[in-house]
C-alpha positions in Angstrom: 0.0 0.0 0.0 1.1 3.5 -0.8 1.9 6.1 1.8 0.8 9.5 0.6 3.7 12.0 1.8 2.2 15.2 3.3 4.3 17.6 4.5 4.3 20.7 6.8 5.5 24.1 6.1 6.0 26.0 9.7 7.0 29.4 9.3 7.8 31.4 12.3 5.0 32.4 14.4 3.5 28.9 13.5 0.6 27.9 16.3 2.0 25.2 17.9 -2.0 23.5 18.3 -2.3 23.8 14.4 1.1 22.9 13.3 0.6 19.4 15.5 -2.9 18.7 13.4 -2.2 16.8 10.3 0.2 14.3 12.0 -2.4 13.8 15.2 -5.4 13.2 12.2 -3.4 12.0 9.4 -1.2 10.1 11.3 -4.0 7.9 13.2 -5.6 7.0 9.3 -3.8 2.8 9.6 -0.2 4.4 7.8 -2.3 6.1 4.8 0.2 8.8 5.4 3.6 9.8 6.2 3.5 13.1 7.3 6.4 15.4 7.9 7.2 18.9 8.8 10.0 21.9 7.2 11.0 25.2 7.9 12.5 27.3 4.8 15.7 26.6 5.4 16.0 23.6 7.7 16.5 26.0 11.1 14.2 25.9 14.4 11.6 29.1 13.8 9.3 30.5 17.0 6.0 29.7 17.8 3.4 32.0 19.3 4.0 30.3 22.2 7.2 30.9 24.5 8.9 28.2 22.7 10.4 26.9 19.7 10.2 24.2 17.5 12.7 21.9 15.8 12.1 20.1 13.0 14.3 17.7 10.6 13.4 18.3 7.3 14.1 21.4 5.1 12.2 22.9 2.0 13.5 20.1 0.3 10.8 18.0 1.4 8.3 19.9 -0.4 9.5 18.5 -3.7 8.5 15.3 -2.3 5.2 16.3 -1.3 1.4 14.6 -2.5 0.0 17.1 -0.2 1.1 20.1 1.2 -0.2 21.9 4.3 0.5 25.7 5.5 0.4 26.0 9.3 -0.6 28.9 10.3 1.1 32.0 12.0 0.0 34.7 14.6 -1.5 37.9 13.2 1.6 39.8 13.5 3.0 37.4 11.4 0.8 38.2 8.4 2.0 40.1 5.5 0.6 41.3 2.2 3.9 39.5 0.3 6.0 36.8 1.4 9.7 36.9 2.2 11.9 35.5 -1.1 13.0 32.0 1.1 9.3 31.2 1.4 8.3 32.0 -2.2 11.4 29.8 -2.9 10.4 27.1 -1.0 7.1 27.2 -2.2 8.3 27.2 -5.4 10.3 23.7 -5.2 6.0 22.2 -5.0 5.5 19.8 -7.7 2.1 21.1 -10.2 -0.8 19.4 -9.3 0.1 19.0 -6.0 -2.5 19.6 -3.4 -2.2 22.1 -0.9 -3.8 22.5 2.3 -3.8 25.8 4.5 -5.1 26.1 7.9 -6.3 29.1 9.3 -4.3 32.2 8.7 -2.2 29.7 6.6 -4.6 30.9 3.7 -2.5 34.6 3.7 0.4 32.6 2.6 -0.8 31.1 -0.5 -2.8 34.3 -1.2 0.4 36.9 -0.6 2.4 34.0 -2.9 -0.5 34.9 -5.8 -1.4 30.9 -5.4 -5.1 31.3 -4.5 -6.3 34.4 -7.2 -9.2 33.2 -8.9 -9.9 30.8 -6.3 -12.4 30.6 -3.4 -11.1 29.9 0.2 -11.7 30.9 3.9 -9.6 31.8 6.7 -10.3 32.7 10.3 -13.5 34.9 10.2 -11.8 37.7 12.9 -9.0 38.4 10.1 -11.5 38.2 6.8 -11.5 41.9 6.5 -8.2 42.2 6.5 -7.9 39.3 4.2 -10.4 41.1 1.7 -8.4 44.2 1.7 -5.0 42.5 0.9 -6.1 39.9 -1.5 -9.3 41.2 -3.8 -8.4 38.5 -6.5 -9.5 35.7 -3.8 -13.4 34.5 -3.8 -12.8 35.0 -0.1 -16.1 32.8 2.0 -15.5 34.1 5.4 -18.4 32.0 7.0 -17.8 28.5 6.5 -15.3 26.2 8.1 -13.3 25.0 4.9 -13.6 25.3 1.0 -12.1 22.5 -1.0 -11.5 24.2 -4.2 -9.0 21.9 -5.9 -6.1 21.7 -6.2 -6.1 24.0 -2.9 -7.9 23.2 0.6 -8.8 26.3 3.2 -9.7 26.3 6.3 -10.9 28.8 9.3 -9.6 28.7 12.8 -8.2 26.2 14.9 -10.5 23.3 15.2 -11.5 23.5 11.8 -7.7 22.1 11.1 -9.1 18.6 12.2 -12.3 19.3 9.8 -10.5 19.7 6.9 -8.0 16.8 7.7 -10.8 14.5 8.3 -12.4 15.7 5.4 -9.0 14.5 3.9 -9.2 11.0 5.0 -12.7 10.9 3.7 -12.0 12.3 0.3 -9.1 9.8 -0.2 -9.9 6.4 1.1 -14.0 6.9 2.6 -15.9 7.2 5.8 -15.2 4.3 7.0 -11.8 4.8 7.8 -12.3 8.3 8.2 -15.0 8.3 11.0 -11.9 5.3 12.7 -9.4 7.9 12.8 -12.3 10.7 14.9 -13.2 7.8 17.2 -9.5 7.1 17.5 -8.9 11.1 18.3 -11.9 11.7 20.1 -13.9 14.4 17.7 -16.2 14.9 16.1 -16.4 12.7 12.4 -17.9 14.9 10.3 -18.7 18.5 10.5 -19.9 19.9 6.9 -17.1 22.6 5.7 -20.4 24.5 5.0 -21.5 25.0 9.0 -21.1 28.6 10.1 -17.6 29.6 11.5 -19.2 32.0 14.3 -21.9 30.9 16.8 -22.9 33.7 18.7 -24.4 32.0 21.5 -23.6 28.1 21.4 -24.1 27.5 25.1 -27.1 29.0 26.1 -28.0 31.5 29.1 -28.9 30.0 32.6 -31.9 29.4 33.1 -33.1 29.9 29.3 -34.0 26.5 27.4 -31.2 24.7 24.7 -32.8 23.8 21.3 -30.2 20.8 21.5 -32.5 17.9 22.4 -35.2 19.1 19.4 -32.0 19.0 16.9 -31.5 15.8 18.3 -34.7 14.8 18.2 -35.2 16.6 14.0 -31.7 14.3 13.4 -33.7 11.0 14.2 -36.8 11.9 12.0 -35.4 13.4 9.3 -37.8 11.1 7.1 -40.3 13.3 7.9 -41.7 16.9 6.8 -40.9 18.8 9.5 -41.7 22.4 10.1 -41.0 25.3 11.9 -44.0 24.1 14.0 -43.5 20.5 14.7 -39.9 21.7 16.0 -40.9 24.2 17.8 -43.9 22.2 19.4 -41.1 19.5 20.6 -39.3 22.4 22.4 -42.2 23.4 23.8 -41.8 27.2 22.4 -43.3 29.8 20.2 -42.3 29.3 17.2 -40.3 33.7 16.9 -38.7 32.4 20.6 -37.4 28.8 19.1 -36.0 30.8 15.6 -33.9 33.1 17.7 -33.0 30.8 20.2 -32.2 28.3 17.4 -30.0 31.0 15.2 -27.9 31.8 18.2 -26.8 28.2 19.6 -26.1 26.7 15.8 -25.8 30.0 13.7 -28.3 28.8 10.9 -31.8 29.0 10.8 -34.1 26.2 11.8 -34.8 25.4 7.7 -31.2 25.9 6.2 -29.8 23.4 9.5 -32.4 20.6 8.8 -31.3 20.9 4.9 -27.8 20.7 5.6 -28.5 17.8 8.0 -30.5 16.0 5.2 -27.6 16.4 2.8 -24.8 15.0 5.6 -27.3 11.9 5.8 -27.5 11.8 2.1 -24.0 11.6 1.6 -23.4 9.0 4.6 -25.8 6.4 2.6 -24.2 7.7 -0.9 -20.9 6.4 0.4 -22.3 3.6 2.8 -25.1 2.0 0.3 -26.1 1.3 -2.9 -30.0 2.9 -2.4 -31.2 4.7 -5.4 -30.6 8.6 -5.6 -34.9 8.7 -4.9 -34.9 5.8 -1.9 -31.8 7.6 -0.2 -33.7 11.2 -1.2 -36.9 9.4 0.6 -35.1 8.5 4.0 -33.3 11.6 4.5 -36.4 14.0 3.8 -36.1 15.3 0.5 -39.6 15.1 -1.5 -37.8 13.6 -4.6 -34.5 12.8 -6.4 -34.3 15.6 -8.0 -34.5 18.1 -4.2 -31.5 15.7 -3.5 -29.7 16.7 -6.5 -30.4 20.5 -6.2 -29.2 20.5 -2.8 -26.3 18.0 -2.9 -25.4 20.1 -6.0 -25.5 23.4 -4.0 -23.6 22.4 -1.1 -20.7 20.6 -2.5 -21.0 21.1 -6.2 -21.2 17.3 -7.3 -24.4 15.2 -8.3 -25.1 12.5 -6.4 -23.7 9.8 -8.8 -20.3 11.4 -9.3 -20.2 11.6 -5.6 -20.8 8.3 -5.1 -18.5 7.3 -8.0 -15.7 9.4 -5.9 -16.2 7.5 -2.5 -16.8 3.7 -3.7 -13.1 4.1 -5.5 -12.0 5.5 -2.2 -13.9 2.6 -0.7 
């Protein structure tokens, strides 16, 4: 079995949490991947943290890359060109080869001119500033990644392990993808479409949680449900469940039990070999052709060339 080779770039001011991401997620994914980690020129470089990191490989690895990733840097890191060692090391990439940024790891590939034309994300408190430096970028400030090939974005933090999952998934199925979660303890699957910022995830004391209704919507999903039948099982007015529901997930009641509808449509894609109109049946959509308007609109695919992508992984 071939080992895909992904490798690292850390540049100084590299998060230390992020730069550890792809080999924690990657690395757990049964010897898939053999993932290392450069600096430009081979030296230690500074984290935001009160230490350094050491690492053994130099921007010579990058020529040996399947997949590259950009760790990302602190703020005061960020510039509006990159230093001529880091467009030289990314210049030793092979074309065609994909490439992976995390985070603020997206002002790197967009300073290096890598990303015009294209649509990404980064970190939704830096989009502004992202916009202002880099109006050649389709720039989606509220989703968690893009995977606009050959190059993968990602937001903040967390949203490192999304889009390494989302990896795993893309290259060898669920299966082993949802392993490596259990494995790492996080969540499988979170749709690179789910909002970055939640105003109010946790909600007030003393004010009720829409979280057992969502639960609740996720097991009947089957059925035609409506703004009323959810906000009858929370026991609300239908304005008080809305808001209360906008603030603890960040979409509306409707676009959340679509986006729910596709992640189950995509799980039985991958997982079963229903029709496009049984799987559109079980997961809520009226017909095969809702299914195909919606998968179509989340992830840009039909539902047959989806499947056709994860029974190869598979």
């Amino acid at each position: 079995m071939r080992r895909e080779r992904v490798v690292v770039l850390a540049l100084d001011g590299v998060y230390p949490f992020e730069l550890g991401i792809p080999s924690r997620i990657l690395g757990a994914a049964d010897g898939r991947y053999e993932v290392l980690t450069c600096t430009v020129d081979g030296r230690p470089v500074r984290t935001n943290a009160d230490f350094g990191v050491t690492v053994e490989h130099g921007p010579e690895a990058l020529a040996t890359a399947d997949t590259v990733v950009i760790a990302p840097v602190a703020p005061d890191h960020l510039a509006d060109e990159v230093s001529g060692d880091v467009l030289a090391a990314l210049a030793l990439i092979r074309p065609g080869t994909r490439i992976v940024s995390i985070c603020t790891g997206a002002f790197v590939l967009a300073a290096a001119g890598l990303l015009d034309g294209h649509r990404a994300t980064t970190h939704w408190q830096v989009a502004d500033r992202f916009r202002r430096m880099f109006p050649r970028v389709d720039l989606d400030p509220d989703v968690l990644f893009v995977d606009d090939h050959p190059f993968l974005t990602s937001a903040g933090a967390a949203s490192g392990v999304d889009i390494c999952l989302h990896l795993v998934r893309k290259d060898h199925g669920s299966r082993l993808a949802n392993s490596v979660a259990r494995r790492c303890v996080v969540p499988p699957f979170r749709d690179g479409g789910q909002a970055q910022y939640i105003e109010q995830p946790v909600p007030e004391q003393g004010a009720a949680s829409t979280a057992a209704t969502r639960a609740w919507a996720v097991e009947h999903l089957d059925e035609p449900l409506t703004l009323a039948d959810l906000s009858g099982h929370a026991r609300m007015s239908q304005r008080t469940f809305a808001r209360r529901f906008q603030d603890e997930v960040g979409l509306s009641p409707g676009r959340w039990l679509i986006q729910q509808r596709v992640v189950r449509a995509r799980h039985l894609l991958e997982s079963s070999d229903l029709t496009v109109d049984q799987i559109a049946g079980r997961v809520g959509f009226a017909t095969g052709a809702s299914l195909r308007q919606h998968l179509n609109a989340a992830i840009g695919v039909s539902p047959q060339a989806y499947r056709r992508t994860f029974q190869t992984a598979r």
